[in-house]
C-alpha positions in Angstrom: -10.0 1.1 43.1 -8.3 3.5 45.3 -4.8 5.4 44.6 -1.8 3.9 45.8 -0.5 6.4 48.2 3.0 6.4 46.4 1.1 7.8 43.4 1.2 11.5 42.8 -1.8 12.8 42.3 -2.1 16.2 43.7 -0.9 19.1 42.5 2.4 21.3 43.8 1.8 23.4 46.6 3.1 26.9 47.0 5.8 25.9 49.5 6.8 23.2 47.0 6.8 25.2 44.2 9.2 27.4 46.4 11.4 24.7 47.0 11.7 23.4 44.0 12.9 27.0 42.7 15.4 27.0 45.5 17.0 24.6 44.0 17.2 25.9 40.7 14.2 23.3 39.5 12.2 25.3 36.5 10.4 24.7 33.8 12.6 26.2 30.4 12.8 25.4 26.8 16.5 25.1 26.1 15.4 24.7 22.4 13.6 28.3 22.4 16.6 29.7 24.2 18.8 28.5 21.3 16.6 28.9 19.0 16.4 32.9 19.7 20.1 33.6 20.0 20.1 32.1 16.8 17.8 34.4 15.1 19.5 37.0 17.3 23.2 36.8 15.6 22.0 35.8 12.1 19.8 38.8 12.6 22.6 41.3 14.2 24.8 39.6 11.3 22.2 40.1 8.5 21.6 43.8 9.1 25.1 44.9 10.1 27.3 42.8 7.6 28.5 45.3 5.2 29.8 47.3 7.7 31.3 43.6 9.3 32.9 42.9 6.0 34.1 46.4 5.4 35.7 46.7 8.9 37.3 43.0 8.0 38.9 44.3 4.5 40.4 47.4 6.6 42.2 44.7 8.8 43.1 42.4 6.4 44.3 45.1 4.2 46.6 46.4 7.1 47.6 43.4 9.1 47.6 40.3 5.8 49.6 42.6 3.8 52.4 41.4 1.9 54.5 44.2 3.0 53.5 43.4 6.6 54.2 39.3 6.2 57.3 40.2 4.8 58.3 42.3 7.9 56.7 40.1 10.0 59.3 37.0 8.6 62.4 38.7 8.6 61.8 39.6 12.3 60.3 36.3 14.0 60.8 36.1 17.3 58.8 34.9 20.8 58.1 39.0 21.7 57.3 39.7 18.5 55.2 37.0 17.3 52.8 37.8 21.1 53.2 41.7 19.7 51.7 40.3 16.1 49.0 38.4 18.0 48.3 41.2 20.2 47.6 44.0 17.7 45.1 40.9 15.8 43.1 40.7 18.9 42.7 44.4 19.7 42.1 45.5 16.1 39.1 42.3 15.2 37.7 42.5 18.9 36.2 45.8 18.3 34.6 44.4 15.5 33.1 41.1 16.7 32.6 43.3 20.4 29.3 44.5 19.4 27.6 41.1 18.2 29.3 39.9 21.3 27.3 42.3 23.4 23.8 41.9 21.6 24.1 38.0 22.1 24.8 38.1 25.6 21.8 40.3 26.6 19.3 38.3 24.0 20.2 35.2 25.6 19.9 36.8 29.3 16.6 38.7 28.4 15.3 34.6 26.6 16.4 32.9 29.6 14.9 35.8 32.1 11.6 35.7 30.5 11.4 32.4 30.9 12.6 31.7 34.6 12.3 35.1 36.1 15.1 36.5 37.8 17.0 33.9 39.7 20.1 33.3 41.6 21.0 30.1 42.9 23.8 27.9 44.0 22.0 24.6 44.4 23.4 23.9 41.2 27.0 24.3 42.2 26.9 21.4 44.6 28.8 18.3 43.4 25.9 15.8 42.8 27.9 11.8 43.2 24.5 10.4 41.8 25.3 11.8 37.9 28.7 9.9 38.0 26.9 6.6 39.1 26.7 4.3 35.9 23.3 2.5 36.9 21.3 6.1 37.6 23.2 6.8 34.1 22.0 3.7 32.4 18.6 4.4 33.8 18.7 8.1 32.5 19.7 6.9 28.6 16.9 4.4 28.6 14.3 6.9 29.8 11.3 8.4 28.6 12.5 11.7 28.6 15.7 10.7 26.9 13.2 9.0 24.0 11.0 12.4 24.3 14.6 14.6 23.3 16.0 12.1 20.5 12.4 12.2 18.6 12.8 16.2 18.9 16.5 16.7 17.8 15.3 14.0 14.8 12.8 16.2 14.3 14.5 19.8 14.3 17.4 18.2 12.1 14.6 16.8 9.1 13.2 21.0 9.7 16.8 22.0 9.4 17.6 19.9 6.1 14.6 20.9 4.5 15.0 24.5 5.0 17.9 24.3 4.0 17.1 21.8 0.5 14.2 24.6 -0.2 16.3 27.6 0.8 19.1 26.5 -1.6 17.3 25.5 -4.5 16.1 28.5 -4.7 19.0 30.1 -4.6 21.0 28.0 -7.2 20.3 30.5 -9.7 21.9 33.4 -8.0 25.0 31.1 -7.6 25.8 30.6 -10.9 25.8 34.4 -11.3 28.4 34.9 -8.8 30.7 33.5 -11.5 30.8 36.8 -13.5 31.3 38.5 -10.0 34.4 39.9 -8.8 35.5 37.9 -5.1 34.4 41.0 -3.2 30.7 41.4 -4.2 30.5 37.0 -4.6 31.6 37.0 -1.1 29.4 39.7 0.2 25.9 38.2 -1.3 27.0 34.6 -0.5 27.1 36.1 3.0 23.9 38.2 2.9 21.8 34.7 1.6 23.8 32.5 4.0 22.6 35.0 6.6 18.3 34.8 5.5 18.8 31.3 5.5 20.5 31.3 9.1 17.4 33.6 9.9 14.4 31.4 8.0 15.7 28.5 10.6 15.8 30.2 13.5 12.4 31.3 12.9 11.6 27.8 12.4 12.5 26.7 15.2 11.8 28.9 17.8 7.9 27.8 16.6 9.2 24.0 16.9 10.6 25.4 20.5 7.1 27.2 21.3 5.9 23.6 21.4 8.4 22.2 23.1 7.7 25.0 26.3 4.0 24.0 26.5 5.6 20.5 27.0 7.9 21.2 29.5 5.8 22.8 31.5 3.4 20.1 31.4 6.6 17.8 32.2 7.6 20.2 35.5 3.9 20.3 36.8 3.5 16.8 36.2 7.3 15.9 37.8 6.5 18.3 40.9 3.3 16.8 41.8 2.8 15.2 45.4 1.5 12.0 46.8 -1.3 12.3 49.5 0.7 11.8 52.2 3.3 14.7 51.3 0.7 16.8 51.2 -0.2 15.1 55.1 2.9 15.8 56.0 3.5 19.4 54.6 0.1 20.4 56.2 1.6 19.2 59.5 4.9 21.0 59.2 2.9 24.3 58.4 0.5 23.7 61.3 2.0 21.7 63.1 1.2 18.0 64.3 -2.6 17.5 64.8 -1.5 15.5 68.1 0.8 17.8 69.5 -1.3 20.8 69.0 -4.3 18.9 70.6 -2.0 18.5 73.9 -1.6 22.0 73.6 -5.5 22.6 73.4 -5.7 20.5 76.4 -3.3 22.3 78.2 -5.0 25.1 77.5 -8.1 24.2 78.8 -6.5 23.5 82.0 -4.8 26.5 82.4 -7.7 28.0 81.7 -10.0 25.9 84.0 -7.4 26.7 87.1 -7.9 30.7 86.3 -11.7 30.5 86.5 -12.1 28.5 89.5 -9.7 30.9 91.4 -12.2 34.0 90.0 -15.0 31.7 90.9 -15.0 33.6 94.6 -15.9 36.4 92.8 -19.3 35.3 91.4 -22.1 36.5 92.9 -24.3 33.4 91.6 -24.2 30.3 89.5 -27.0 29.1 86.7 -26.8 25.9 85.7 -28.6 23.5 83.3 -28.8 21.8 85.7 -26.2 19.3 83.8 -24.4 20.1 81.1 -23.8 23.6 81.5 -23.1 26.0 84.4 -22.5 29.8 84.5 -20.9 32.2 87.2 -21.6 35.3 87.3 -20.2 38.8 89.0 -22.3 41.8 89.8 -20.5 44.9 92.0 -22.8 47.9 92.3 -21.4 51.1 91.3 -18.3 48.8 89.5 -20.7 46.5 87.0 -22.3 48.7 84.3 -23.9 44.8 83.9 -23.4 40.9 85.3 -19.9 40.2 84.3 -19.1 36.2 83.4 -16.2 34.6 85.6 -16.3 31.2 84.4 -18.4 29.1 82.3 -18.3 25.1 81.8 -19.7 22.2 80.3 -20.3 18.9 81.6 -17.3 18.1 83.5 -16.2 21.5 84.4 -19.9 22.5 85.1 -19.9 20.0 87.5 -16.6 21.1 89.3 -17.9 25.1 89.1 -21.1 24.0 90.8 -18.9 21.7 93.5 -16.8 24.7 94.4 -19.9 27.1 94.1 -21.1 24.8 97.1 -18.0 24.7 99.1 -18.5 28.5 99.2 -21.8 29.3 99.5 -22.7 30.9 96.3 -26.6 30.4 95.1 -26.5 27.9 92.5 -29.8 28.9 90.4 -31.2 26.2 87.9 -32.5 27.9 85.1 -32.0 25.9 81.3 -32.9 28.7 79.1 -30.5 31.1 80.3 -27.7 28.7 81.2 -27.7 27.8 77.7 -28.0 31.5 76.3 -25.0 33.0 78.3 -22.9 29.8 77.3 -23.5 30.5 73.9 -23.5 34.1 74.2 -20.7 35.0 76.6 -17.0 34.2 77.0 -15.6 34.8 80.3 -14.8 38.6 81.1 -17.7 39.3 78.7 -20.9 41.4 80.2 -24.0 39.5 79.7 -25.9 41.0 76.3 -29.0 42.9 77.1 -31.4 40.7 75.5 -30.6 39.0 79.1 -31.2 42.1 81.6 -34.6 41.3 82.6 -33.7 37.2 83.5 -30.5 38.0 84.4 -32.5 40.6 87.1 -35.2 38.3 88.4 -32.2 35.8 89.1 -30.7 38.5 91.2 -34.1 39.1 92.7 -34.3 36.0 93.7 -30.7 35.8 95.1 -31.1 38.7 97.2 -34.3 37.4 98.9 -32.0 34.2 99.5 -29.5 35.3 100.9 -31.8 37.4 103.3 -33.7 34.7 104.0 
């Protein structure tokens, strides 16, 4: 049965790959991008949180005072409560700066490996088709919409029973926390909260290395063309079939008018007698060999050998080496020496012709 030509069965081409990227149309695993910044903060968080906590005692310690509340409420006013809120954010913002920092440039380097570098503002454009309710009805009831509930139902059973495994385990460790002062309870509840933060983002940045593989099957299958854009790609690169045969044509003519104004030049004319017919140039002392000044087949063989006649040049029959120097030879070209010796009988024989 043949393919509808609506269906897409061919793959992308270069230019529609390029396209496509143009307007900011990848292939990229949201899930492995979140899934990494998560493993990078519980990570940064994990291997940097006694100095976190120690750095958030210090400010507590100076800013939660009771000495400082108690100054701090005698003396409430609009400037001073901005002042109290000021010195917060510049004392804690060095502190969370750094994760901050790391965040940002794991989530650029995820996003970069996965794209390339890109800069586009196709994006930008205010699209009035996302606001229409049937395209959204359309969208909520699609495959792909199916495709990303099964995976979030999925990643939220891996979450819970990480989480189940990671706590029972753990439950033991708890109950010793009793006999803890708040400090060091608070510290290792963070430290474990931390591994487990770190056990599921390793969990899921597996469950996202699926979920690339899958959308880059999705983008190669969503970019794939129909026969006829293929057509009409190939004709915007090459340009119309039709038009560029016109221009063929036109070429031929031009190029027809330039020989038959060379063809007083010839010095002879061998023909097929037919289908082909040959004039050539030969100037003592100018001509290292015969020198071709037009050529034609069928048609144009028959108008070189009409205008050979109106001017008196020897038309020579000769099938062989009509043939050979239409094959051989473009116009301007010298004959090849594999022709010398019938090329120089001919000549013979127009000499003792025009003599005669």
């Amino acid at each position: 049965m043949a393919q509808g030509s609506g269906e897409k069965t061919e793959k992308a081409s270069s230019k529609k790959r390029q396209d496509t990227r143009k307007k900011g149309e990848i292939h990229k695993s949201a899930d492995m991008c979140s899934a990494i910044m998560l493993f990078i903060t519980f990570g940064t968080l994990k291997v940097g949180y006694e100095g976190f906590i120690n750095s958030m005692k210090t400010v507590s310690a100076s800013l939660l005072s009771d000495g400082m509340i108690a100054v701090n409420a005698r003396n409430v006013t609009a400037p001073s409560v901005i002042q109290y809120y000021k010195s917060v954010l510049f004392t804690v913002l060095p502190i969370l700066l750094p994760l901050f920092i790391v965040v940002m440039i794991g989530g650029t380097a995820v996003h970069v490996l996965q794209t390339g570098p890109m800069f586009v503002t196709e994006k930008l454009k205010p699209d009035f088709k996302k606001i229409n309710p049937f395209t959204g009805f359309k969208r909520i009831f699609s495959s792909a919409t199916l495709v990303e509930l099964g995976k979030s139902i999925l990643k939220i059973v891996i979450l819970c029973w990480i989480a189940y495994s990671y706590m029972s385990s753990a439950i033991k460790d708890f109950v010793k926390l009793i006999y803890s002062d708040v400090g060091t309870a608070f510290s290792k509840m963070l430290s474990l909260s931390f591994s487990m933060g770190i056990m599921i983002a390793l969990a899921l940045i597996a469950f996202s290395a699926v979920d690339v593989l899958y959308q880059w099957w999705k983008f190669e299958k969503d970019i794939r063309m129909t026969k006829q854009e293929v057509k009409e790609e190939n004709k915007q690169l090459e340009g119309d079939p039709q038009i560029k045969a016109k221009i063929r044509q036109k070429q031929r003519k031009m190029s027809a008018a330039r020989m038959m104004q060379r063809l007083p030049e010839a010095a002879f004319v061998v023909t097929n007698p037919e289908h082909f017919a040959v004039a050539l140039r030969y100037k003592e002392n100018v001509d290292k060999a015969p020198v071709i000044v037009a050529k034609g087949q069928d048609y144009l063989a028959q108008r070189i050998k009409r205008k050979a006649a109106e001017l008196n040049i020897t038309i020579v029959e000769n099938k062989p080496v009509a043939r050979a120097l239409y094959a051989a030879c473009q116009v301007d070209d010298e004959i090849p020496p594999e022709l010398y010796q019938a090329i120089a009988d001919i000549l013979i024989y127009v000499y003792k012709t025009i003599k005669n």
